[in-house]
NUPA-367877 format. One line per field, with one value per residue (C-alpha): residue in one letter; x, y, z. Coordinates in Angstrom, 1 decimal. Example, Ala and Ser with C-alpha at 12.3 -4.5 7.8 and 13.67 -1.06 7.14 Angstrom:
<atoms>
r = (A / S) .
east = (12.3 / 13.7) .
north = (-4.5 / -1.1) .
up = (7.8 / 7.1) .
</atoms>
This chain:
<atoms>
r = (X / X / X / X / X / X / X / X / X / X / X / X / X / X / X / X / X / X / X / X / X / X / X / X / X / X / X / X / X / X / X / X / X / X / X / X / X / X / X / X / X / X / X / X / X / X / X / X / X / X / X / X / X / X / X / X / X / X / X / X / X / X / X / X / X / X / X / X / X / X / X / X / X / X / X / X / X / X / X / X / X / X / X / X / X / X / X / X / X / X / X / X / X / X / X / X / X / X / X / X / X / X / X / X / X / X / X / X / X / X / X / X / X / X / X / X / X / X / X / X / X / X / X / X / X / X / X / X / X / X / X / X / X / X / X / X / X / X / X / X / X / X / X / X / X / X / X / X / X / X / X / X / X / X / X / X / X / X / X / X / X / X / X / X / X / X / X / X / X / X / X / X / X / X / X / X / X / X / X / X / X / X / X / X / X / X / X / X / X / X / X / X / X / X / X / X / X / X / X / X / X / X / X / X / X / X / X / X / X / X / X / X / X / X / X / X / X / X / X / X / X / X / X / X / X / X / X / X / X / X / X / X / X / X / X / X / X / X / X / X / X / X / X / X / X / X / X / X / X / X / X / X / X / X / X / X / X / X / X / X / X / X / X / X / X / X / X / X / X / X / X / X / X / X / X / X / X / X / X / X / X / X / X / X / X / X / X / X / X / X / X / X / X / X / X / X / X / X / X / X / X / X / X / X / X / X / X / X / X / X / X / X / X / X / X / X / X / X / X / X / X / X / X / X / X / X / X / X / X / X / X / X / X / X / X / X / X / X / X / X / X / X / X / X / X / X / X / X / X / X / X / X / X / X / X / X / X / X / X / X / X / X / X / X / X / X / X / X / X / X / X / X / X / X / X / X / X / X / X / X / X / X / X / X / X / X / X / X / X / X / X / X / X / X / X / X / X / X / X / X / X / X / X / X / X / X / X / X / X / X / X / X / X / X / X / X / X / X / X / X / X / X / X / X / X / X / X / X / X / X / X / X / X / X / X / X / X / X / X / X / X / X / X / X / X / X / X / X / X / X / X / X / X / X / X) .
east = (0.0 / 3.0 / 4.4 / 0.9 / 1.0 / 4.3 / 3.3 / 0.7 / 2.4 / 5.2 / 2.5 / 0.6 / 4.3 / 4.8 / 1.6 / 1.8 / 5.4 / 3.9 / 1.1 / 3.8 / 5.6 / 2.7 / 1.5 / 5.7 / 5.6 / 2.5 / 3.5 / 6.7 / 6.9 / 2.8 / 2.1 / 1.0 / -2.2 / -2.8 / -1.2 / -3.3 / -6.5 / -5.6 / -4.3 / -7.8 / -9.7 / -8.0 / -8.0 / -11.7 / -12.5 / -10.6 / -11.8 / -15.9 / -15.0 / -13.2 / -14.7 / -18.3 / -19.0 / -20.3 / -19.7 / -16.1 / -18.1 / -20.6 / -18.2 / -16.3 / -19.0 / -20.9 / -18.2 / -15.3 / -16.2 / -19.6 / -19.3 / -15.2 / -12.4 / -13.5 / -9.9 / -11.4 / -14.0 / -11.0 / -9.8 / -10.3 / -10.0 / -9.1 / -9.5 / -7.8 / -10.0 / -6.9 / -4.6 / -6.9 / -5.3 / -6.7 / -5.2 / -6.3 / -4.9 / -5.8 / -7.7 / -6.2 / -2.5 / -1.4 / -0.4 / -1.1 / -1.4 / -2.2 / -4.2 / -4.3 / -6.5 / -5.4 / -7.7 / -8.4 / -6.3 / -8.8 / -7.6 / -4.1 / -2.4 / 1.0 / 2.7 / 5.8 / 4.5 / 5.9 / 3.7 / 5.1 / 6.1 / 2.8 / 1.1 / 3.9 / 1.7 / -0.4 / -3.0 / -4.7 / -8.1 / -10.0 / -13.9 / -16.2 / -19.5 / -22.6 / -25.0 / -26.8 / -30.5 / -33.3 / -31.5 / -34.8 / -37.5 / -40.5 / -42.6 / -41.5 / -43.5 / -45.1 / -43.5 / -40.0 / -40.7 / -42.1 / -38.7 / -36.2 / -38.4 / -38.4 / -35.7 / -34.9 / -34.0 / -32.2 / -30.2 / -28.9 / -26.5 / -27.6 / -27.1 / -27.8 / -29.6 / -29.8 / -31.4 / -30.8 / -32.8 / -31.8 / -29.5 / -32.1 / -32.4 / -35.6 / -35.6 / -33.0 / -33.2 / -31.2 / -29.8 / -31.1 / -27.9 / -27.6 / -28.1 / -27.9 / -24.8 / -23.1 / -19.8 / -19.4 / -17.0 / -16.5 / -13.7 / -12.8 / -15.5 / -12.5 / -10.2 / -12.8 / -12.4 / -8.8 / -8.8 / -10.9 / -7.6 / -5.4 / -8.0 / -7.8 / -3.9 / -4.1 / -6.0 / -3.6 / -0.7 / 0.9 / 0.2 / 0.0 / -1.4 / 1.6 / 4.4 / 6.6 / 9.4 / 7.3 / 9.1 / 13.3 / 14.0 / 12.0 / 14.7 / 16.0 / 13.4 / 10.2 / 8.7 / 9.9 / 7.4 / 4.7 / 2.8 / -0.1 / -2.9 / -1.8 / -2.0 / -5.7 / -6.9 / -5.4 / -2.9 / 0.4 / 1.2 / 2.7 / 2.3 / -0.4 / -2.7 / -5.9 / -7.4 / -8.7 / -9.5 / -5.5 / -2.3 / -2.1 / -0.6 / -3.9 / -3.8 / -0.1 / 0.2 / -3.4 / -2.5 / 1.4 / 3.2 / 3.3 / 4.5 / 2.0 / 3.0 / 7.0 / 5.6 / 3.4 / 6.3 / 8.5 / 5.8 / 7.7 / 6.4 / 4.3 / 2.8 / 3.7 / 2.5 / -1.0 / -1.6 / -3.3 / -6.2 / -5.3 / -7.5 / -4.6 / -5.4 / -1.2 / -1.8 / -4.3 / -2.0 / 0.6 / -1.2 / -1.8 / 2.3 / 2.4 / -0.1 / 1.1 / 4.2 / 3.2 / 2.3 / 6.1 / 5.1 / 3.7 / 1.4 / -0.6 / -0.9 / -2.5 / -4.6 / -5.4 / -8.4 / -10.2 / -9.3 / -9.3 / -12.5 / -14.2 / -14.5 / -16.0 / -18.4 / -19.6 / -18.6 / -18.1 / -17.7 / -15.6 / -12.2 / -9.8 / -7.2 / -3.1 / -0.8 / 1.6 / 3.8 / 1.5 / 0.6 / -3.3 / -5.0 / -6.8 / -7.6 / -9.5 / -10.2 / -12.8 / -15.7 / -18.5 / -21.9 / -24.2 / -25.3 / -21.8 / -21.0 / -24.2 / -22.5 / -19.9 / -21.8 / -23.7 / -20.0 / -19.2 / -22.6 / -22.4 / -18.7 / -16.9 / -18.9 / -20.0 / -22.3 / -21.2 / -17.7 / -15.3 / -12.9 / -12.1 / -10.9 / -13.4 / -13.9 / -12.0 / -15.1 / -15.8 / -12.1 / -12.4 / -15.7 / -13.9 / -13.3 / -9.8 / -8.4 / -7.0 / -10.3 / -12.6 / -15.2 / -15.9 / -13.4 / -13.2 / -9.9 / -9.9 / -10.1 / -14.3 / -16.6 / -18.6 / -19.5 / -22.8 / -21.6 / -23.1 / -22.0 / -25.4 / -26.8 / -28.5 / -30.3 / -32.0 / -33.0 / -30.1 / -29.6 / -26.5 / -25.0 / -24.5 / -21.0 / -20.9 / -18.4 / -17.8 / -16.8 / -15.4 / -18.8 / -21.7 / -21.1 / -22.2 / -22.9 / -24.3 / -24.7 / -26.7 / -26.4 / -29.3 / -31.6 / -30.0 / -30.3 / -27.1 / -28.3 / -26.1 / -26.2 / -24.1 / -23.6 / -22.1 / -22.6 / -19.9 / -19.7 / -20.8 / -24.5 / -25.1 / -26.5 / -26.1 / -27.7 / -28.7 / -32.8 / -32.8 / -30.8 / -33.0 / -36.7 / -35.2 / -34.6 / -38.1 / -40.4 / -38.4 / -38.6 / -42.2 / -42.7 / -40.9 / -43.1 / -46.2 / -45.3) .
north = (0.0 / 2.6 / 1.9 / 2.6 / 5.6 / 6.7 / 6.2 / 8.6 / 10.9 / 11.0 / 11.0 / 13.9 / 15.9 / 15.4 / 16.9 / 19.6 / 20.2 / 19.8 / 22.4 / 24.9 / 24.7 / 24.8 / 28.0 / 29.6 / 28.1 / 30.2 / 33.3 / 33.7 / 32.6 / 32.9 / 31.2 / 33.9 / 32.6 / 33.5 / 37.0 / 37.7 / 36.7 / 38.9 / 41.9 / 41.6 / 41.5 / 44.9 / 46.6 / 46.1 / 46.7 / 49.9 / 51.6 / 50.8 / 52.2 / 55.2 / 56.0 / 54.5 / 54.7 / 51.4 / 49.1 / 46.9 / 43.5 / 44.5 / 44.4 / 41.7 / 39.1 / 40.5 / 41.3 / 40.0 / 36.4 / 35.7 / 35.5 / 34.8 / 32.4 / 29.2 / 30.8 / 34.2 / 32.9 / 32.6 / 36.1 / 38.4 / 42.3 / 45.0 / 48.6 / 51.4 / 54.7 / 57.2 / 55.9 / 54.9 / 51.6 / 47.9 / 44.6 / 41.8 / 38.1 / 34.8 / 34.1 / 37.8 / 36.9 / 34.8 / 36.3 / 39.9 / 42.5 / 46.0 / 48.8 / 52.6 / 55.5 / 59.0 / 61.8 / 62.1 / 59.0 / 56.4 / 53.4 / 51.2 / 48.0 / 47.8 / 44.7 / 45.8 / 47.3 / 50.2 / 52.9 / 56.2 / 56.1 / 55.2 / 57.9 / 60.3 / 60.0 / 62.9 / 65.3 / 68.5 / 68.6 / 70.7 / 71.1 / 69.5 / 71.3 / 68.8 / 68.1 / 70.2 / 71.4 / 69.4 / 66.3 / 63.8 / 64.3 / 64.4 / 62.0 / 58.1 / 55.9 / 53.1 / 51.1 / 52.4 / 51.7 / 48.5 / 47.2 / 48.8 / 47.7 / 44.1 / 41.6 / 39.5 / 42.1 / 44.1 / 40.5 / 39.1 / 41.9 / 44.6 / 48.2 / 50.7 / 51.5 / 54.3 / 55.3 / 58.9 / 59.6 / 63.3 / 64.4 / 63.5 / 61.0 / 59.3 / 56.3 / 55.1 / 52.1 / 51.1 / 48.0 / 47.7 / 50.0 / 51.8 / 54.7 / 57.8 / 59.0 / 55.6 / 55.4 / 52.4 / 50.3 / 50.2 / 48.0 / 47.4 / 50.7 / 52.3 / 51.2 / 53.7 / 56.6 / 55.8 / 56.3 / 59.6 / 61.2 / 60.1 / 61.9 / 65.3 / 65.0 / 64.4 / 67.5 / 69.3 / 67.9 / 66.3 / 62.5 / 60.8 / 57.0 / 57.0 / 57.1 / 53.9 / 52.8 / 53.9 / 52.0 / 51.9 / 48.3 / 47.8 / 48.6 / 45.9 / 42.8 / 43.7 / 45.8 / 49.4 / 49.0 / 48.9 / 52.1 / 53.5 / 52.6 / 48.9 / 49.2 / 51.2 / 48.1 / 45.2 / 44.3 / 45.1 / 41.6 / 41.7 / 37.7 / 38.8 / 36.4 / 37.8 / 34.7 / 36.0 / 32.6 / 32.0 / 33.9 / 35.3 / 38.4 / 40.4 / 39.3 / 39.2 / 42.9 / 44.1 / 42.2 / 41.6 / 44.9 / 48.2 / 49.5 / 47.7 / 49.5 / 48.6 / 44.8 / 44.7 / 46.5 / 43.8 / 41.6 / 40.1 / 39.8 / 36.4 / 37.3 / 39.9 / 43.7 / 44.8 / 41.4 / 39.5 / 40.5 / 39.8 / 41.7 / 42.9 / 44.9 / 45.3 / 47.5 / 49.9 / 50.5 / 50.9 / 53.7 / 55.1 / 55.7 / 57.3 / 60.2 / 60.9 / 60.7 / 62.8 / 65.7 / 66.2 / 67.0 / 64.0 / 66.5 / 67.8 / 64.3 / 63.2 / 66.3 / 66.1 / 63.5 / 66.0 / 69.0 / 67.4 / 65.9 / 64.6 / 68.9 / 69.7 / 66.7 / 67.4 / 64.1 / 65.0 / 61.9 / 60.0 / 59.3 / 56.9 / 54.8 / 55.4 / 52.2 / 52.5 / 54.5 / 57.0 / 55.2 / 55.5 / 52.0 / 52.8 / 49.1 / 48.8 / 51.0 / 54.0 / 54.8 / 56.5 / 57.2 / 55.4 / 58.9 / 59.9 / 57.0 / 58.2 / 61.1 / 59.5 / 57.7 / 60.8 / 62.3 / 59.8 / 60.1 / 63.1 / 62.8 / 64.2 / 67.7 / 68.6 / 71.6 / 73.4 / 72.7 / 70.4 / 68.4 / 65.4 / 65.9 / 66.1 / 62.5 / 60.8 / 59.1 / 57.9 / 56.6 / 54.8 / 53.0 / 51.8 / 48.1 / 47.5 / 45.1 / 42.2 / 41.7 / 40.7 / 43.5 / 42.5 / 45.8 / 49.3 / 51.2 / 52.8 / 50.3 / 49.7 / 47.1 / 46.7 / 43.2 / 43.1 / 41.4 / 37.8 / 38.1 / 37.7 / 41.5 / 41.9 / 38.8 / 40.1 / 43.3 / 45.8 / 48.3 / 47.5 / 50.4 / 49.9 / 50.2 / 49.0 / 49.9 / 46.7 / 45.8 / 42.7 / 41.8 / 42.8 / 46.6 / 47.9 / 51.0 / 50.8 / 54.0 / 53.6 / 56.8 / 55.6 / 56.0 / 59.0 / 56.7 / 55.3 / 52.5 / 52.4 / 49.1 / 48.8 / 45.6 / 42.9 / 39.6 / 37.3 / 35.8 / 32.1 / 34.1 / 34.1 / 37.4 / 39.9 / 43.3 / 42.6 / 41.9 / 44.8 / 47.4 / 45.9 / 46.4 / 49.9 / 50.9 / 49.0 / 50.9 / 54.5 / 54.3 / 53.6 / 56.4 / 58.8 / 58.0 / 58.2 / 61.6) .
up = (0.0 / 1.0 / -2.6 / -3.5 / -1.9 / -3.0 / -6.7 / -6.4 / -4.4 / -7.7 / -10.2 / -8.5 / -8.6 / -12.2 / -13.1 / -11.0 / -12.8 / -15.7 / -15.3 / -13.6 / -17.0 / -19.2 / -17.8 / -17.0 / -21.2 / -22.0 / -19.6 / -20.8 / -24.2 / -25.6 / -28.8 / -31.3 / -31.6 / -28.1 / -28.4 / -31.8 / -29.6 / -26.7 / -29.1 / -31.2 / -27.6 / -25.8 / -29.4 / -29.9 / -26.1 / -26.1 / -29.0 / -28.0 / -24.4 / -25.7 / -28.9 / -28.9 / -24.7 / -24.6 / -21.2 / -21.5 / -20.1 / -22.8 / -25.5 / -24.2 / -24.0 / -27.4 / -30.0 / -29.3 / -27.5 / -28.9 / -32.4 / -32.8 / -32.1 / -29.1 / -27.9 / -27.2 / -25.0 / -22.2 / -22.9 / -19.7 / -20.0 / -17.6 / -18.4 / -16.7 / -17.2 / -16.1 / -18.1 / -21.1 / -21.6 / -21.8 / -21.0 / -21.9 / -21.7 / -21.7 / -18.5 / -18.1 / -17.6 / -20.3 / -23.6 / -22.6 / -24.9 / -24.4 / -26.4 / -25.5 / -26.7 / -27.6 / -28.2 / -32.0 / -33.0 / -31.2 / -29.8 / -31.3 / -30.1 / -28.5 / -29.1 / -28.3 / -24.8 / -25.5 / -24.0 / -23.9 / -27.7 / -28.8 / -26.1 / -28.0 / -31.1 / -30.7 / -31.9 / -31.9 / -32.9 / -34.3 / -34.3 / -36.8 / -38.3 / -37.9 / -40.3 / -42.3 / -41.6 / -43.2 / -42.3 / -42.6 / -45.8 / -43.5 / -43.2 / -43.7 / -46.1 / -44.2 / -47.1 / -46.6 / -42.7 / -43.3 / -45.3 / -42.9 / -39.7 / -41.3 / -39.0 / -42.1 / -44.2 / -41.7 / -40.7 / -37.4 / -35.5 / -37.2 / -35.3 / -37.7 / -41.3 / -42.6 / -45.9 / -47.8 / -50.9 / -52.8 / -50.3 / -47.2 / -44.8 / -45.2 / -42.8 / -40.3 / -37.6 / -35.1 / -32.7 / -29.0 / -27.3 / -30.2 / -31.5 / -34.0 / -31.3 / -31.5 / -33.6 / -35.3 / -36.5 / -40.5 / -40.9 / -44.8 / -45.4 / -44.1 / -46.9 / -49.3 / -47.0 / -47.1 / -51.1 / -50.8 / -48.4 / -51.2 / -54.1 / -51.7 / -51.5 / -55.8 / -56.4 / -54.2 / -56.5 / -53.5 / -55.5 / -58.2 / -58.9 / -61.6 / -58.5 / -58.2 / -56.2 / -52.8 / -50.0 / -49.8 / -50.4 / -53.3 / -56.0 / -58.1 / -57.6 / -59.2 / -56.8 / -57.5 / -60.4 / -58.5 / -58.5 / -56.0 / -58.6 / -58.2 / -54.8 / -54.8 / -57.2 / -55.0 / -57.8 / -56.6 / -57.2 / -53.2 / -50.9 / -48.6 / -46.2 / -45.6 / -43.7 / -40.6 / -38.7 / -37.7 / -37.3 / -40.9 / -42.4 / -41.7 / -38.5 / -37.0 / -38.9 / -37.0 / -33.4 / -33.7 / -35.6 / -33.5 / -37.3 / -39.9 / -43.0 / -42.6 / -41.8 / -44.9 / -47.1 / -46.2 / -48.7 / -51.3 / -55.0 / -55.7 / -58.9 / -61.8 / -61.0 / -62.4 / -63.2 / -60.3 / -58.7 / -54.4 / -52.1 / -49.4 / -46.0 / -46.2 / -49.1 / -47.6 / -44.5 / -46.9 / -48.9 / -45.3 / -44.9 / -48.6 / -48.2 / -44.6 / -46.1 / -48.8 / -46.4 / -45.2 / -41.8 / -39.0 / -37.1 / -40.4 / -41.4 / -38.5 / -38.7 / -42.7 / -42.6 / -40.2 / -42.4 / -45.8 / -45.0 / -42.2 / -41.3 / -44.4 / -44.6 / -40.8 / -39.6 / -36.5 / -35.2 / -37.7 / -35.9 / -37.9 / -35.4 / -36.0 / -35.0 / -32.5 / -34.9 / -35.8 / -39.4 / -40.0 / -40.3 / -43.3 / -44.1 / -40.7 / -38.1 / -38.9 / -36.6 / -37.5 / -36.9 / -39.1 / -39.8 / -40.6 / -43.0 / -44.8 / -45.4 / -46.6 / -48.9 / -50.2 / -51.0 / -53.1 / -54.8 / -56.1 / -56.9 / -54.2 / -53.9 / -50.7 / -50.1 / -54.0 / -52.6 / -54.9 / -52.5 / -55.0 / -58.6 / -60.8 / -62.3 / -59.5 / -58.3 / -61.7 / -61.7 / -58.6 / -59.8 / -63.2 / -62.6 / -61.6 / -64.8 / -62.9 / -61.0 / -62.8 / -62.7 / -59.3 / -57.7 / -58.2 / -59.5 / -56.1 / -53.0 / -53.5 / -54.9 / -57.8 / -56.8 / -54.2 / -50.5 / -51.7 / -55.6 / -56.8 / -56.5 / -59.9 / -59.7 / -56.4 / -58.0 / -56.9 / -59.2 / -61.5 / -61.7 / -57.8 / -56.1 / -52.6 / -49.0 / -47.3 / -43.6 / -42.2 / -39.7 / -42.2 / -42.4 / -46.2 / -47.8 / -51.3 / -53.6 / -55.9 / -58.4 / -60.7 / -57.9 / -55.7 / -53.3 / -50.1 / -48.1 / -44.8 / -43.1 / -39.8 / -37.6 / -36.1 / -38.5 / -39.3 / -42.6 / -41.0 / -40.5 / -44.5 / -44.7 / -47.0 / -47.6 / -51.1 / -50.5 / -48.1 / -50.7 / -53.7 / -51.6 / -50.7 / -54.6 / -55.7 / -53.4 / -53.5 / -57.3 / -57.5 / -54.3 / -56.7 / -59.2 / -57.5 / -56.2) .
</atoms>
């Protein structure tokens, strides 16, 4: 029986050595898997706190946990209102990764944990005009009502929709805890905006989409031919993983790089330039660097979208997040209001004029909507889509001249420039849900034409 004993005794040791170097293995040397998870959680956290107000155990449980990773269920957050930082980790020690917030610049990861040269990263705001009077066209349709008020339409997650007809907004809905006040997050929307700051830089002369060899390094193997038009149509021809379910290029460059552009420029060519179609988040952050680049001086960069045109569209509330570096995320990271990405939308509608006043070159909108070559006809020229969210928009009745935003979770905005119409649909709905806006952008256009021509 003492031998008995004794056997236990030693096999009860071992696994308590084992478990002692599992977790000093996991504490001291995470896999990346674990650090991407716990990056992704204190990013998202961070930015809904500080940007959006919304409750940390709120987002927690509802953005980041419910609809992602098994491995982000374990992730535990701590948020430190003084400081404006967030922690997270798994079961909140493991793998930590910390994001911090900085007025105007929203919220940005620190992988390398290297605080005070990402809080260094600063800027002065300056105050943004609101919307217009006459923001809603009286009185709703009870058809119009009916289709934005309808659940299967409107999809699982959604938080906003907002529909603008002639300039005016004439319905809008929104998500229990949401509201007209509530930023929202745009993610791959942002990569549109992102093009529009280069157009205001091009009409200034500060660009062109002609420019080559952009990053130092890229002389004398293929990619000093590359130009900022083949980056803006997602055929740069650059080795970039956009698979978001695992530790991928997207992914360790979003969770992993406190400098995102100089990871993604480190991309080596994996197909000839102008040639392959390969939709790249690298290349949007990389487009970021050029026009902040192309400004000369850090602090009007980091001004310029608010100046450029955020201020004169009156969204007040847009805010688009730097890295750790000071690099905007332009493939990611804008929040908006659903009211303010109809605005947005409306810009682009009637070609970059806002209020008589010409902020993009004439024709640039057009130029963006021309199907970039190596696509297929399904992308834009300039970082948008011409294919619907499902692929199949024209067979459900959506207007074919249609060109659509598109976010990561179910965010869309479609402007539509046959009908005068932008359909803003904001939410939170994986891909694995199956919806897409289609049905509900294809009722909209049905029942405002035949309102138009009943009136």
């Amino acid at each position: 029986m003492w031998l008995f004993i004794r056997l236990l005794k030693a096999v009860a040791g071992i696994a308590v050595l084992a478990v002692a170097g599992l977790f000093a293995w996991l504490y001291f040397a995470p896999p990346e898997l674990i650090r991407v998870g716990s990056g992704y959680a204190a990013k998202i956290v961070c930015s809904n706190v500080f940007i959006a107000g919304r409750d940390p155990d709120e987002v927690l449980e509802v953005d980041v946990q419910a609809p992602g990773h098994p491995l982000l269920k374990l992730m535990r957050v701590s948020v430190d209102r003084d400081a404006k930082t967030v922690k997270a980790g798994l079961l909140g020690v493991l793998g930590q990764s910390t994001a911090i917030a900085r007025d105007g610049l929203g919220c940005a990861s620190v992988p390398d944990g290297d605080l005070e040269q990402a809080r260094a990263v600063q800027l002065s705001q300056e105050p943004v005009a609101s919307w217009p009077a006459g923001e809603r066209a009286g009185a709703v349709l009870p058809g119009i009502a009916a289709i934005v008020g309808d659940d299967d339409l409107a999809g699982p997650g959604m938080r906003a929709i907002v529909v603008v007809q002639d300039g005016k907004i004439v319905a809008e809905r929104y998500g229990a805890g949401f509201s007209e006040k509530t930023p929202l997050l745009g993610w791959s929307m942002s990569k549109t905006v992102n093009a529009a700051i280069i157009g205001t830089l091009i009409r200034e002369g500060r660009m062109r989409v002609e420019t080559s060899h952009l990053f130092p390094g890229w002389d004398g193997d293929g990619r000093e031919d590359i130009t900022i038009a083949d980056l803006m149509a997602m055929s740069s021809g650059l080795v970039f993983n956009e698979d978001y379910g695992a530790v991928a290029d997207v992914t360790r460059m979003l969770y992993l790089e406190p400098d995102m552009a100089g990871f993604a420029a480190t991309k080596e060519l994996g197909g000839p330039v102008g040639e392959v179609f390969s939709y790249s988040s690298g290349t949007s952050v990389m487009l970021s660097r050029l026009w902040q680049q192309a400004l000369d001086d850090p602090q009007q960069a980091l001004q310029w979208p608010r100046r450029a045109l955020f201020g004169p569209l009156g969204m007040s509330s847009a805010v688009i997040e730097a890295d750790a570096r000071g690099t905007f995320v332009g493939s990611s990271y804008i929040y908006a209001t659903a009211r303010d990405w109809a605005r947005f939308g409306q810009f682009l509608l009637d070609d970059g004029v806002w209020s008589g006043e010409r902020i993009l070159p004439a024709g640039f909108v057009s130029w963006m909507r021309e199907p970039a070559p190596a696509s297929n006809g399904v992308y834009g020229r300039g970082q948008l889509w011409l294919e619907a969210p499902g692929g199949n928009g024209s067979r459900m009745g959506v207007p074919a001249d249609t060109f659509w935003l598109k976010g990561h979770d179910g965010q869309t905005i479609a402007v539509i420039p046959s009908r005068r119409m932008v359909v803003v649909r904001m939410g939170l709905t994986p891909r694995a849900a199956g919806y897409g806006s289609e049905l509900l952008v294809a009722a909209l256009a049905t029942a405002l034409t035949t309102a138009g021509d009943v009136q």
